[in-house]
Structures are given as structure tokens and as C-alpha cells.
C-alpha positions in Angstrom: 0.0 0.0 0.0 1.3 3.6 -0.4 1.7 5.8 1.7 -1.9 7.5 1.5 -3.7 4.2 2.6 -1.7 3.0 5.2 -4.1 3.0 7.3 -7.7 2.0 7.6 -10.3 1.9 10.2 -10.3 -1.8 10.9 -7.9 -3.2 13.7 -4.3 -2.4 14.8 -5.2 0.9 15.7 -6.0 1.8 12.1 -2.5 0.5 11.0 -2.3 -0.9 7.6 1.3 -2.3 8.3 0.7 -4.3 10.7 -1.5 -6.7 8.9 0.2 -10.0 8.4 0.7 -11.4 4.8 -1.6 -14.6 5.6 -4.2 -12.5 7.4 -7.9 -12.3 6.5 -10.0 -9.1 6.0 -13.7 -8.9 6.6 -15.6 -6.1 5.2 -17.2 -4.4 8.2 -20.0 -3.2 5.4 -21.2 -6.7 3.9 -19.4 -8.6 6.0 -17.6 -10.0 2.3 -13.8 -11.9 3.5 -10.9 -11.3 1.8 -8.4 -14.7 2.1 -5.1 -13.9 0.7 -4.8 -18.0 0.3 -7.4 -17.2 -2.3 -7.2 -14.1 -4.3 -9.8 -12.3 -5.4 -11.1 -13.5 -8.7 -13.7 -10.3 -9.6 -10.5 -8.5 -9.5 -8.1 -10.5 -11.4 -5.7 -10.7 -8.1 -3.8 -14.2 -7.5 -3.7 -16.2 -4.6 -0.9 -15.1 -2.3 -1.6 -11.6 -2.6 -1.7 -9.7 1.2 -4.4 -7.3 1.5 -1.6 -4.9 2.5 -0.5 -5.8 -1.5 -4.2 -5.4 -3.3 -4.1 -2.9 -6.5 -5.0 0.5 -5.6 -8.0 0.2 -7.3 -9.3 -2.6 -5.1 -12.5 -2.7 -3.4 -15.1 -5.1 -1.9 -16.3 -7.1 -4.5 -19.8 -7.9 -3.1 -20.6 -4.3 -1.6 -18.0 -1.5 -3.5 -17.0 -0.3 -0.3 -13.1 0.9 0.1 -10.5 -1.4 1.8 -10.0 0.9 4.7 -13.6 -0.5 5.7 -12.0 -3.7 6.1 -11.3 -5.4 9.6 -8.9 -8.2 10.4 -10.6 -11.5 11.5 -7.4 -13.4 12.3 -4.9 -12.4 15.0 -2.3 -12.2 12.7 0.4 -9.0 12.6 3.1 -8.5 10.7 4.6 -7.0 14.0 5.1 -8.8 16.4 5.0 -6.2 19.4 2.5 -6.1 21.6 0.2 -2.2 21.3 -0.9 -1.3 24.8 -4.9 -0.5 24.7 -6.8 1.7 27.7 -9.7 0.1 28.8 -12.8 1.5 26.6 -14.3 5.0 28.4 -18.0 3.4 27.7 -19.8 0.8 29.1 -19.5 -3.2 27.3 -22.8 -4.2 26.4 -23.7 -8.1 27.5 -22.2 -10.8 25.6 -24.3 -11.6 22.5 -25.1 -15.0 20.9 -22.1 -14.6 18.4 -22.1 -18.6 17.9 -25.8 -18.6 16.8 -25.6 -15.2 14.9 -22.7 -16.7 13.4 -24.5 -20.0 12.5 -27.4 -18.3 11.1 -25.4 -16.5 8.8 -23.7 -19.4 7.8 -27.0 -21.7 6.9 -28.3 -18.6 4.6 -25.0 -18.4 3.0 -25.0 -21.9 2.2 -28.5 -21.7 1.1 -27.5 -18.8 -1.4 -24.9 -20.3 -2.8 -26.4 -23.9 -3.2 -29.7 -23.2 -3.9 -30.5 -19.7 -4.5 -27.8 -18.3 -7.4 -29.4 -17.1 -10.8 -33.0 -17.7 -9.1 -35.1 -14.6 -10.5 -35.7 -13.2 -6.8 -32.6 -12.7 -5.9 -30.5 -9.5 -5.7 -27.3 -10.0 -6.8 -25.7 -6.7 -5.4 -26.8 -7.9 -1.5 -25.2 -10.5 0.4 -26.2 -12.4 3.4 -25.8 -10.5 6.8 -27.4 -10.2 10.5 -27.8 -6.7 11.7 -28.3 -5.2 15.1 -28.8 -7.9 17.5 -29.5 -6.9 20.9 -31.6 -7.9 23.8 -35.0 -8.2 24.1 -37.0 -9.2 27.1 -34.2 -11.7 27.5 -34.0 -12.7 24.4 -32.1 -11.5 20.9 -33.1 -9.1 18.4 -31.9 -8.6 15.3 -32.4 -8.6 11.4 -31.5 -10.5 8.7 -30.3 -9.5 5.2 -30.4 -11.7 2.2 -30.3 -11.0 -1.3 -34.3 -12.5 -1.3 -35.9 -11.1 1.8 -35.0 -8.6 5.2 -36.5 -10.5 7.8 -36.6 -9.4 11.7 -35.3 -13.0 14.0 -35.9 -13.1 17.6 -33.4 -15.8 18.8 -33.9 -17.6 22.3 -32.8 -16.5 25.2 -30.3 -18.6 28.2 -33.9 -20.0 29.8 -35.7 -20.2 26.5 -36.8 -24.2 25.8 -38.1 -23.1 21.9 -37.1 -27.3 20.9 -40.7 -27.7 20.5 -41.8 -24.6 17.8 -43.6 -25.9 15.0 -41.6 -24.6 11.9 -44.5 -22.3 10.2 -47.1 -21.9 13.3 -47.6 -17.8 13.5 -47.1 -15.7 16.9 -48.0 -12.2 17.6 -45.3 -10.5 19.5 -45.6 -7.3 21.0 -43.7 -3.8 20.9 -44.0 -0.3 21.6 -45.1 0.4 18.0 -47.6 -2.7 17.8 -47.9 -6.6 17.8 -46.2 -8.1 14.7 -46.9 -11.8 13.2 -43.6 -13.9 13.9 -43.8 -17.0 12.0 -41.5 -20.1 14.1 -38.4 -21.8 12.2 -36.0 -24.5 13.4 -32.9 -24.7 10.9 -30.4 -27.7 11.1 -27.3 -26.0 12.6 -29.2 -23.2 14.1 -32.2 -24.0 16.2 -35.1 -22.2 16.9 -35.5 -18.8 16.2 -39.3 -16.8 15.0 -39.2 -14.3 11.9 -40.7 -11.5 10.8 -40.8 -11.0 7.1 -40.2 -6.9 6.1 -39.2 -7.1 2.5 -39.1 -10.1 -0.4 -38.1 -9.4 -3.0 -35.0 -7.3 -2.3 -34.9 -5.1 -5.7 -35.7 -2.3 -4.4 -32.1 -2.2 -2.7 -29.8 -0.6 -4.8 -26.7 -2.1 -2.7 -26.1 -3.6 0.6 -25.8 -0.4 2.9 -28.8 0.3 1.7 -30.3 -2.9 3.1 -28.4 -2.7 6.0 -29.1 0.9 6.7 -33.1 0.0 6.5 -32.9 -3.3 8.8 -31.1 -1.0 11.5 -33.8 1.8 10.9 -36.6 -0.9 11.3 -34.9 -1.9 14.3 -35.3 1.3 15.7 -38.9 2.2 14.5 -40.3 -1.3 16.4 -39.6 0.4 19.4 -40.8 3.7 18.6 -44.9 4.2 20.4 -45.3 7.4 18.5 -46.3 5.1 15.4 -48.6 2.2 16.8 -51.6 1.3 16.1 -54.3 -0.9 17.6 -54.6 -4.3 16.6 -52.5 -6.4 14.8 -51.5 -4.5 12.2 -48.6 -6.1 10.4 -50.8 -8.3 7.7 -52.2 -4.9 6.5 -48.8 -3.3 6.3 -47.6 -4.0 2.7 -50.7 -3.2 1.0 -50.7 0.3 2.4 -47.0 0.8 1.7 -47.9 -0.6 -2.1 -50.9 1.7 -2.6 -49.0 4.7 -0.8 -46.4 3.8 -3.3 -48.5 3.0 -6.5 -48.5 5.1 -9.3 -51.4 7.9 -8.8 -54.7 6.5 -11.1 -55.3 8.5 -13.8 -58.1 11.4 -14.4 -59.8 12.8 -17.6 -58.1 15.3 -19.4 -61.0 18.1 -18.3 -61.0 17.1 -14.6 -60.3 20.2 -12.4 -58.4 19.5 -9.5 -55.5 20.6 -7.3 -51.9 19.7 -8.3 -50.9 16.1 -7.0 -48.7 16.0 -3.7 -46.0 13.3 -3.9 -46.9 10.4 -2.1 -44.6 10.1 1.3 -44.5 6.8 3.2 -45.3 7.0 6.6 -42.8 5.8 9.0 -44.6 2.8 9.9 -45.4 2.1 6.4 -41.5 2.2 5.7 -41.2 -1.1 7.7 -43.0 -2.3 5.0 -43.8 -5.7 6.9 -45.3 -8.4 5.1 -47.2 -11.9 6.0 -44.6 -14.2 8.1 -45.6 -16.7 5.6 -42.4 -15.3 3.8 -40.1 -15.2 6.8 -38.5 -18.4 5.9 -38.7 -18.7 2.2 
């Protein structure tokens, strides 16, 4: 690397040098993993290559973004000294369910690449990705990126006995902005877990920030009282959001009326949730 991007905002204090010749990067945007063992193929690099050794033109193949968004996922340095850290100024949050996040991501991954490439519903500029998990009542919240579907996934909490779900049976789950239909899955190499379908398709998505920028904001919204409404809403949810977003009908030439206002989603609508029936397809 030159001298202009040696450094990054990944690990090793932002660094660049110290990243060793055999480590991995991980795209903190998409989550896309750059093995040096490997190459890069959509870029015409060879196995063997360091990151620290990519063209200057290089960037994440999946999501575009710029290597200094990239963060080492081995321990690997090319310097050996140890940096001393201060302890963090801000309070750790708990320990999340990294090995169940982790295995979650890996099923869908597999399921894209075995089962889902060239399919007409997928997105080919997202990839697979969990955003925002956190706790919930005891339990983990998050969301799910795919390049077919954004799906909310409550996972079980340390008490939770969910070894019993029936994969498709529906729940309504309540939250400061309204009950919401979960739909129950149990995935070989994951467990239980209930989803919430918010989009399928995904081609409304231009690329994956954009995805992952909305599942944070959805996030955010469920817990937002301002925007409820009584009953269970979430069936009804993505035909107002497709009528608020349908073109306007059209009028005779000699109707008289005032100038058309441009149709604005509400927030609520923005979720866009759908039947669960989609939360696993």
C-alpha cells in the first residue's frame, strides 16, 4: 500500500502495516472476506496476494465499499510487538449470541450459494448479513439481510426451551409500535428462532448499505410508540405501503383539480412488513 492508505479503520489501531501477509480481512459493510490464500477473482488478483498488497483500485467485491472499511478476522500481525490498549471510556454491552448469529449467517450463505444463485428473486448486489442484534425481554433481536428477503429473527434466550416450535405456526409479539406476526423456524445448525418478514423481494435495494441501513432503521422504528396502532397491524402493512407507493390513477383530461402532492410513506409504512408466511422462504 502507499503511503496515503496506510491506514484503515479496521484493527491495529487503524494501522495498515501491521496486517500479516496470511491474514484475512472482513468487510465491516457486507461482512464479504478477503483470504489472501485465495485471491480475489472479480479482480483479477492471485492467490498469495496480502491485503496490504491489493491494486490500488481494489474494493469489496460484493458491496464496492473501500478497503479501509475492512477489519482483520485473524490475529495475525506483521509486527510482532504487543500495542498497549486503555480500557474503553463506555460501558461493554452483555455478551451476545455470536455462535448462533454466526451459524445463522452461515446456513443462509450456504443456502444462497447452493440453492438460491441465478433464481429470478434474488438480488445479486446484497449479500447475506445479521444486523443489530441486541436484547430483548431476555431474548435476541436482530435482522436478517439476504439477497431475497429482510426478515426481523428473535433468537432464544439462556432460559428459552423453543425445541418444540412448529416450523410455520404464527405468533403475535408485542412492541412499543404494535404486535407483529412472527412466524416459528428450526434450521439444522441453528435452532429455533421466530421471523418477521419486512421485504421479499430485495430489488428495491440498490446495494447492501442500503439494506443494511433500512434493517437498522426498522430496528429502531419497532420500538418507537409514536407510530402504533391498535390491533394487529402487520398483515395490512404491505398493502398500504404498495398503494401509498402506487402510481397515482389516472383522471380525464377536463377534470379540475389541485396539483398532485408526492406520495410520502409514513414511518410505519417504511417497515413495509409483510405476512410471516415469507419469513423463511
Amino acid at each position: 500500500m502507499s503511503a496515503a492508505t496506510s491506514r484503515f479503520e479496521g484493527s491495529y489501531l487503524g494501522d495498515a502495516t501491521r496486517i500479516g501477509a496470511a491474514t484475512r480481512m472482513e468487510c465491516k459493510i457486507c461482512w464479504h472476506v478477503y483470504d489472501p490464500a485465495e485471491g480475489c477473482e472479480h479482480w483479477q488478483v492471485p492467490p498469495g496476494t496480502a491485503f496490504a498488497a491489493l491494486p490500488g483500485h481494489w474494493r469489496c467485491p460484493v458491496c464496492d465499499g473501500a478497503r479501509d472499511q475492512f477489519m482483520a478476522l485473524d490475529g495475525e500481525a506483521a509486527v510482532a510487538e504487543t500495542v498497549a490498549v486503555s480500557p474503553p471510556s463506555v460501558p461493554v454491552p452483555p455478551a451476545q449470541p455470536v455462535e448462533t448469529i454466526a451459524r445463522l449467517e452461515a446456513a443462509f450463505r450456504e443456502i444462497h450459494t447452493a440453492q438460491m444463485r441465478g433464481l429470478p428473486i434474488v438480488n445479486d448486489a446484497l449479500a447475506v448479513k445479521a444486523v443489530g442484534f441486541r436484547r430483548h425481554d431476555e431474548r435476541w433481536l436482530g435482522a436478517l439481510v439476504t439477497p431475497w428477503f429482510l426478515n426481523l429473527v428473535l433468537l432464544p434466550g439462556e432460559g428459552d426451551d423453543w425445541s418444540t416450535l412448529i416450523p410455520g405456526a404464527k405468533e403475535l409479539i408485542e412492541f412499543p409500535s404494535g404486535r407483529y406476526e412472527f412466524v416459528h423456524a428450526n434450521r439444522k445448525g441453528v435452532g429455533a428462532y421466530k421471523a418477521c418478514s419486512l421485504f421479499s423481494p430485495m430489488f428495491e435495494f440498490a446495494s447492501m448499505l442500503q439494506a443494511t441501513e433500512t434493517a437498522s432503521a426498522a430496528l429502531v422504528s419497532l420500538f418507537d410508540p409514536s407510530i402504533r396502532e391498535d390491533g394487529a397491524q402487520t398483515a395490512e402493512i404491505r398493502r398500504r405501503r404498495e398503494e401509498e407507493l402506487a402510481p397515482p390513477e389516472a383522471v380525464s383530461a377536463d377534470a379540475v383539480s389541485e396539483p398532485a402532492q408526492p406520495v410520502r410513506p409514513s414511518r410505519r409504512a417504511l417497515l413495509g412488513m409483510g405476512s410471516g408466511e415469507a419469513a423463511d422462504a
